[in-house]
N, C-alpha and C positions, 0 to 999 in steps of 0.2 A: 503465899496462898497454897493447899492443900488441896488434892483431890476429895480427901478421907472428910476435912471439914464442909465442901460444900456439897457431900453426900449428904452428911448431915444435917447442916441445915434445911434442904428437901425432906428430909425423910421425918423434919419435926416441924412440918408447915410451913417453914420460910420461905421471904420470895427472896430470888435469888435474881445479883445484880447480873445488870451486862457486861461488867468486865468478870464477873466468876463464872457466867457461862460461856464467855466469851474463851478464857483461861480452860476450860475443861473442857470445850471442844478442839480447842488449837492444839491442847496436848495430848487429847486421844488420839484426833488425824497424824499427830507425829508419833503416836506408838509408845511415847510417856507413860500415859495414863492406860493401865491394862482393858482389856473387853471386859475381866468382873467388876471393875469399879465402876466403867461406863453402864453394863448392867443392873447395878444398884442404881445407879443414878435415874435411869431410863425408869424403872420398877416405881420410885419415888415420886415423880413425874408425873407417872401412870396413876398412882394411890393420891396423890395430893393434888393431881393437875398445876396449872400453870396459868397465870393470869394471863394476860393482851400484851401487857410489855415484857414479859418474861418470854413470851412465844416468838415475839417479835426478834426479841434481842437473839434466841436462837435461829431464827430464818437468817439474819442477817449474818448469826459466827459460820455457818454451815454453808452461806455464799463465798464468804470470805476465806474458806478453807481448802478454795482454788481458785480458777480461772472461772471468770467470763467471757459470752460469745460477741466476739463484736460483728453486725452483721447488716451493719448501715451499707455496705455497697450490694447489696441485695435491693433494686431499684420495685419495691413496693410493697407492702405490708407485711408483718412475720406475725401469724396467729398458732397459738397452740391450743390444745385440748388435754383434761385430763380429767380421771374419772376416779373416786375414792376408794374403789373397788366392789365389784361386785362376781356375779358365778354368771358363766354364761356372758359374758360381756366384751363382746367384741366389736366395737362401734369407732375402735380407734384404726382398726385398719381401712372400712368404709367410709369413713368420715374424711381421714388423714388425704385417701385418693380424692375423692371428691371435693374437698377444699381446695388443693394442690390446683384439681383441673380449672375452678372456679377464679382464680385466678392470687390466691394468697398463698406467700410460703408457708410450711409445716416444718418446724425445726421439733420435732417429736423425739423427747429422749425419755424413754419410759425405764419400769422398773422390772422386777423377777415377780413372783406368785408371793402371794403376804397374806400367809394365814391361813383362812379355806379361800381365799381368790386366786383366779388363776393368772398367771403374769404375761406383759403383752412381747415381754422377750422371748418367755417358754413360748409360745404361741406360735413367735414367728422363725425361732427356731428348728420347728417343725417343717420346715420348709427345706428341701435337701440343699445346702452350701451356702443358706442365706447368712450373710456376717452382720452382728448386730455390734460388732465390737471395731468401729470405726473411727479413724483420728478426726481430729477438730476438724484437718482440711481435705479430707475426704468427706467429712459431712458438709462440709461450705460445696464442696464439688456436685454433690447429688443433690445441695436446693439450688442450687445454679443451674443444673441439668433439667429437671424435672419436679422442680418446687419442693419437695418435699422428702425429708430422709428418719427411720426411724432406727433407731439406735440405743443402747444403754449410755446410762450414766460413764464417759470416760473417766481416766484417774486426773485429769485436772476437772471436771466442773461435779460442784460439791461435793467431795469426798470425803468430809466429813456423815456425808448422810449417807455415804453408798456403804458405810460401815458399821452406821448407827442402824440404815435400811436392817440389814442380813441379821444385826443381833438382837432387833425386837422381833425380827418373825422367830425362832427360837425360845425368847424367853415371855415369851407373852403378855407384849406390852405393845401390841399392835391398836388397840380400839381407846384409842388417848387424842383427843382433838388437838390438842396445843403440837403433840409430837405428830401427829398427819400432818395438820397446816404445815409447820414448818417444815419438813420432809417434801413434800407435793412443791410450796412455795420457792425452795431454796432452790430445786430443779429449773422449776418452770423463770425464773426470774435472772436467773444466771443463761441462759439460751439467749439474748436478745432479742425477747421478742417487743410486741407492742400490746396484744391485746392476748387475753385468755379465756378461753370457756371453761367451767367446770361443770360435770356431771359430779352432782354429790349424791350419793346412795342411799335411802333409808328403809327401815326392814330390817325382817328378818336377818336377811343374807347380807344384809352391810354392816360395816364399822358401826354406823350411829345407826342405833335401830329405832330411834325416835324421830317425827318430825322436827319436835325441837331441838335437838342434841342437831341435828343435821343442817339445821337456819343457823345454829350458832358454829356451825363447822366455817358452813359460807360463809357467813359474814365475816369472820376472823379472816377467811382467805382474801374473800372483798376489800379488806381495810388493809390489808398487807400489801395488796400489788396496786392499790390508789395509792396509797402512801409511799409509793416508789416510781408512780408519773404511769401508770399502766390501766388497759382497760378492761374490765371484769368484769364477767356476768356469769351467774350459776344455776345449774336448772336443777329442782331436787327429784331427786326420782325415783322410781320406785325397782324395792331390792327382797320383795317377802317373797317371789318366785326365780327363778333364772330367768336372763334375759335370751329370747331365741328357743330354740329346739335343741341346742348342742351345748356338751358343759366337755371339755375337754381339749387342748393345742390342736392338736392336726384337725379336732373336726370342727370347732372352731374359726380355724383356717378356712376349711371346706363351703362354713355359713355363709363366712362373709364375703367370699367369691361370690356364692350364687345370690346373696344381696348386692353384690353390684350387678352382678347380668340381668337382676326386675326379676329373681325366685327366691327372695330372702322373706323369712318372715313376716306379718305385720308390726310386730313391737318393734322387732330390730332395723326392720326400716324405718320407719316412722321417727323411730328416738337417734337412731345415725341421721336423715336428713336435719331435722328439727338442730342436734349441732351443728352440723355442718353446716348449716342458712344462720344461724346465730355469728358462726366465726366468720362469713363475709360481711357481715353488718360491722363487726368489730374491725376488719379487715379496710370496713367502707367500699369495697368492691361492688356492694350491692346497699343502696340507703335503706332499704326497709325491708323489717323479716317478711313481709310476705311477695314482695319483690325476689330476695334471696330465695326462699323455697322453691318459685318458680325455676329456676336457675338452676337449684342443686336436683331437683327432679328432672329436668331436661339433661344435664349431665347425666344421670340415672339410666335416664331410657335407649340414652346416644350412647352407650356403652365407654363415654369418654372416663368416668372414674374407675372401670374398668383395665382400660388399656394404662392410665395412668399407674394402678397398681402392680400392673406385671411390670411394667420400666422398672418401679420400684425394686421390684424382686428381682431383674435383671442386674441391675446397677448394684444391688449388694449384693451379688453374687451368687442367689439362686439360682433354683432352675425356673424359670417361667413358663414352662411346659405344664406345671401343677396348676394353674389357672384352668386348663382343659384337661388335664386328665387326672383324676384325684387320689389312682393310684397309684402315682410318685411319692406321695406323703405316707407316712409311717400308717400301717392299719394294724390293727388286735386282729390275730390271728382266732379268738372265743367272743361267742357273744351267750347274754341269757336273757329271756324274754322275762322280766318282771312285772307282774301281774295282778288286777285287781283281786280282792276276794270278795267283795260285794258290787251291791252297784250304787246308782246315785248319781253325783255331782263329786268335782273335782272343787274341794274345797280348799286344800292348800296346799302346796309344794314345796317344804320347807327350805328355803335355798342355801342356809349355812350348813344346814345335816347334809345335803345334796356336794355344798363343794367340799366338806371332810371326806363324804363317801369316796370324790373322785378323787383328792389325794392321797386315799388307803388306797385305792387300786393302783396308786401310781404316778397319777398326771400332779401331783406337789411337790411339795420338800415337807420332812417331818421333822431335818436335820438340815445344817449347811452342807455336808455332804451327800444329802440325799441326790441319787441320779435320778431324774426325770423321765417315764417313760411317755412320750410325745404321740401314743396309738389309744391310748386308754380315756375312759370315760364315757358318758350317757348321750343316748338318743330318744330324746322329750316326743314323746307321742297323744301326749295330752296335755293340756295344759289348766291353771284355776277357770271354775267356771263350766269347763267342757262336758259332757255326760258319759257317764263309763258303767259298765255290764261287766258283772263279776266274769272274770276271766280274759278279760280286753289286757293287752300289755299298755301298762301305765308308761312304759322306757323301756329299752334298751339296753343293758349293760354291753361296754366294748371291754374287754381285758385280756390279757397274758398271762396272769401269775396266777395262779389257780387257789393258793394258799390266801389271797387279796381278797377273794371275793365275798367269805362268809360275814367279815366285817364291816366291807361294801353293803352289803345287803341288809343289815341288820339296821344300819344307820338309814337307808333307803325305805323300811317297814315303818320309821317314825315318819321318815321326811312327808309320808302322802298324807291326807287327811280326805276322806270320801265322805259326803253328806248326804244325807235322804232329798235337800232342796239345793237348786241350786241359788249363788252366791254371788254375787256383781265382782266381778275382778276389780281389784285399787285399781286405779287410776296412771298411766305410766309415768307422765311428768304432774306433779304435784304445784310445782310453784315457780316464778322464774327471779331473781333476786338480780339487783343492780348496784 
């Protein structure tokens, strides 16, 4: 068997079996098979998609391309959460405490920034000393401690995808269903857990910018972790705006603090409890969603998801002082007031033009080697729907690099869209899938 041929085959409509993708992931993970051939591959994939059993048979090589968590002596349910990506989306740090406090482990091993989304490592890297690069039993130590640890992909669990991850953000094969499924799946299935919630994105600012492209994302994920004894439910939701006020790591960071103190947004609340009451239902902590929400908002107001998050940040070795004071986190030394030129209504906020802009300032990767600047990006002061007077600032730009900015900005003149009437905002959760 050939790498060369089952490039081919891909690239001329075949389906390709499970023991050839089986074979061409075992020997990329070993270094055999070079990054441009997996390249090609991925690229084919991307142009020709991938059936149910073909997606399938890769969740499964990409498990099997390390270690498993075993995490039965963890004496009560292990729930996770994962979101497809979106701008502005930080619902895994408020959620993650909140679950934790509720009474379910969080075995949370998330990914880097993929595309224009921003990633929940940069994010929490932003955090002065926090280590997201923790061993198996250091992460077994901190859901023992405190329910819940969140961390990167280590080099035993899937590493086949934490290689496949880094060289679709590069070659532009990131908005491919079969290859998210099984990327998101091959993570989340390998953790030990029992049950999973998915936030799937649709919009503008998401991977699948359709509702249907986005039911059929779910439901591949749905049939992938039933079909593996696990409990699934996925809420679709909406991604044609940023989620929150803040699109950027540290200020990001900053949101989701004061969403757990009861000064977070509306959407961002709203759509972090809503998971969070979903994953004790799956958890069984609480029998019914509207049981659970009682629950996760009473955590909310009692500051326990709260205190639960600084542990967090304790325990992996931040400073937990950035909870209270938010000048420990990296800030943009420039800001620029961006502003309407007429008036009206806030009609759209483009959210994929909005997270390019924020990784031309900085806050992405354009490259595997791109460094990260953790201070940069936007502060939403309007949102769709809102009413705005020529000359009101629409955002905030936060940035450093002064040369960043004219590009920032130009992508930022498409992103808004100002209307003479105004316009009903979509709807934040669209639908909820079982």
């Amino acid at each position: 068997m050939r790498a060369v041929d089952i490039i081919q085959k891909k690239r001329d409509h075949g389906i390709l079996s499970e023991s050839e993708i089986s074979f061409f992931v075992s020997n990329y993970t070993k270094e055999i098979i070079p990054d441009y051939q997996a390249a090609a591959l991925l690229m084919a994939m991307f142009l020709n998609g991938c059936n149910v059993e073909e997606t399938v048979a890769l969740t499964h090589a990409m498990i099997q391309s390390g270690a498993t968590m075993d995490l039965s002596d963890l004496p009560g349910p292990k729930v996770d959460k994962h979101s497809t990506g979106g701008v502005g989306d930080k619902t895994s740090f408020v959620l993650a405490a909140l679950a934790a406090a509720g009474g379910v482990y969080v075995p949370m091993i998330s990914g880097r920034g993929l595309g224009h989304t921003g990633g929940t490592l940069d994010k929490l890297e932003s955090i002065p000393g926090f280590n997201v690069n923790l061993s198996l039993s250091q992460f077994k130590a901190m859901l023992k401690e405190v329910r819940c640890g969140l961390i990167g992909q280590t080099k035993d669990i899937a590493p086949a995808d934490k290689k496949l991850y880094a060289l679709r953000d590069v070659t532009s094969t990131v908005e491919s269903y079969p290859l998210i499924s099984a990327s998101i799946m091959s993570k989340k299935l390998a953790e030990g857990i029992d049950g999973l919630v998915l936030d799937v994105k649709t919009g503008v600012g998401a991977f699948m910018k359709t509702l249907e492209d986005s039911r059929r994302l779910a439901q591949t994920m749905i049939e992938i972790g039933k079909g593996m004894g696990k409990r699934v439910v996925a809420l679709i939701t909406d991604m044609n705006q940023p989620l929150g006020n803040r699109v950027g790591n540290s200020l990001e960071i900053i949101e989701a603090v004061e969403t757990l103190k009861g000064k977070g947004p509306e959407d961002l609340t709203f759509l972090s409890v809503e998971l969070a009451a979903h994953m004790l239902v799956l958890g069984e902590p609480a029998r019914t969603l509207e049981e659970s929400r009682k629950k996760i908002l009473s955590l909310l107001k009692s500051g326990a998801g709260l205190e639960t998050f600084r542990k967090i940040i304790q325990l992996q070795g931040g400073n937990p002082r950035v909870v209270d004071d938010y000048s420990l986190l990296p800030t943009a030394q420039k800001r620029f007031r961006f502003s309407s030129i007429s008036s009206g209504y806030v009609e759209m906020i483009h959210a994929e033009r909005m997270g390019i802009a924020a990784m031309l300032l900085g806050a992405g990767r354009e490259r595997l080697d791109s460094k990260i600047d953790h201070a940069v990006g936007f502060e939403l002061h309007k949102k769709m729907g809102d009413p705005v007077k020529a000359g009101d600032t629409l955002c905030t730009v936060l940035y450093n690099d002064e040369s960043r900015l004219a590009a920032a900005l130009e992508l930022l003149n498409s992103a808004y869209l100002i209307s003479p009437s105004a316009d009903k905002a979509p709807p934040l959760i669209y639908e909820v899938l079982e």
